[in-house]
C-alpha atoms as one frame of an Amber mdcrd trajectory, in Angstrom:
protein
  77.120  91.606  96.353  78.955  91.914  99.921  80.491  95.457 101.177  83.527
  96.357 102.540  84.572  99.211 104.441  88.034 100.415 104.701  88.808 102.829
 107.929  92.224 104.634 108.653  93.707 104.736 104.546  97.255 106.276 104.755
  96.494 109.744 103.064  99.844 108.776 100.525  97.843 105.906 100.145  94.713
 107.627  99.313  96.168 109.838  97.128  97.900 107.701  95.404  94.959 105.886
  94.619  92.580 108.748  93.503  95.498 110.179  90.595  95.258 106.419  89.838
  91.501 106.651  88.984  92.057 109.735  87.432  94.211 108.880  85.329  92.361
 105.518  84.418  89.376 107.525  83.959  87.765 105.707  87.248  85.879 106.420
  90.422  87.624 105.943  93.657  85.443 103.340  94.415  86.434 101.276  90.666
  89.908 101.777  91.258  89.766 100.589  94.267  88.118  97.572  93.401  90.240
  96.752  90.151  93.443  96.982  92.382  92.009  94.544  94.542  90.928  92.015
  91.747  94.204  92.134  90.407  95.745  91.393  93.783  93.325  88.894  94.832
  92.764  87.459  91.375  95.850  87.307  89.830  97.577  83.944  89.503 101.278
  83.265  90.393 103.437  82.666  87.263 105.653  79.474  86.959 109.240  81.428
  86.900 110.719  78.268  85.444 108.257  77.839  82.812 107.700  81.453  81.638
 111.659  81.112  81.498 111.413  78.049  78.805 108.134  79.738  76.610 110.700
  82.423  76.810 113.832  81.205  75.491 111.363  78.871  72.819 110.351  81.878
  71.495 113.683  83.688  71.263 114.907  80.080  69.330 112.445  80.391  67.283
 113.162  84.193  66.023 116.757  83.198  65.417 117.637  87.080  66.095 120.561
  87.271  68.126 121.939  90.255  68.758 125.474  91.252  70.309 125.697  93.455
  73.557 127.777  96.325  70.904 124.994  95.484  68.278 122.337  96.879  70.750
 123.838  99.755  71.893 124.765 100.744  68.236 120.741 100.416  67.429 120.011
 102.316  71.005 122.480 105.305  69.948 121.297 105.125  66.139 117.662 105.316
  66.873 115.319 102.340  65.262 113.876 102.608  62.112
């Protein structure tokens, strides 16, 4: 496995990332290394495509609900 060393962190940076691993239940070092997998890893999602899974899925529900319909459930609470 190759190393990397990272010189000059931001301290907001740094800090930021050590309450991350705390509250992840990481190291420094594993956090570290996650958020760069995710960065690096990660694969760019099709907007337009997302969009039509999406809107397939909502067709397929057939719930439709009315602007004043949600807000009634919002101030009501949900079962």
């Amino acid at each position: 496995m190759v190393s990397l060393t990272l010189k000059d962190i931001p301290p907001e940076v740094h800090r930021r990332l050590k309450e991350r691993a705390h509250r992840n239940g990481r190291s420094l070092l594993s956090e570290a290394m996650t958020c760069l997998q995710q960065a690096v890893l990660s694969e760019r999602i099709d907007v337009d495509e997302f969009v039509a899974r999406a809107t397939a899925v909502r067709e397929q529900a057939a719930v439709y609900l009315t602007e004043s319909e949600l807000s009634k459930a919002k101030r009501e609470g949900r079962p």
